[in-house]
C-alpha positions, 0 to 999 in steps of 0.5 A: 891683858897680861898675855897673848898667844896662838892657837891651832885646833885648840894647841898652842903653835908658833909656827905652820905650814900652808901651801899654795894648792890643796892637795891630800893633807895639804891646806892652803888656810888655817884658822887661828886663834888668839887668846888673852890672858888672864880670861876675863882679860878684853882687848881689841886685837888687830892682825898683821901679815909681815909679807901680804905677798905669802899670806894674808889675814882676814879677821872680824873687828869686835870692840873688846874681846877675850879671844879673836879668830883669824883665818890665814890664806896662803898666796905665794911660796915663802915664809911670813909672821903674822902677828896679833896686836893687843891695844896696849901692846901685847903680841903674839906671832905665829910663822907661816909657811907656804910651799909651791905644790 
């Protein structure tokens, strides 16, 4: 692949906000997706949480794919980056915020 970059709801983000109890317009997951370029591009890809302790990732490990899907769980109040990783390199990092509610 020649590239990797996030999505959220189909738009490509560098950053959220998460918090750590739901409440009206306040979510404490999302769901990310990470996209390989060019398309017919496969890769295997690993997500990584710079601070488990704010947000942790849980992702399905697939051989090879074109595109992989990570659901970000809000822990503790404070900021991370959480990052995928291509088998030859590539990345591409989204920041995570999460505030006490």
């Amino acid at each position: 692949p020649t590239s990797l970059k996030i999505y959220v709801d189909g738009k490509k983000k560098s950053s959220w906000t998460l918090y750590t109890r739901k409440g009206i317009g306040r979510k404490t997951s999302v769901t990310v997706t990470a996209e390989l370029s060019p398309k017919q591009s496969e890769s295997m890809v690993t997500w990584t949480s710079s601070n488990p302790k704010v947000a942790e990732v849980s992702y399905s490990t697939k051989s090879t794919i074109s595109s992989t899907i990570c659901t970000i769980k809000a822990v503790g109040a404070g900021t991370c980056k959480v990052t995928a990783t291509t088998e030859n390199g590539k990345k591409a990092t989204i920041t995570i915020k999460v505030k006490k509610n």
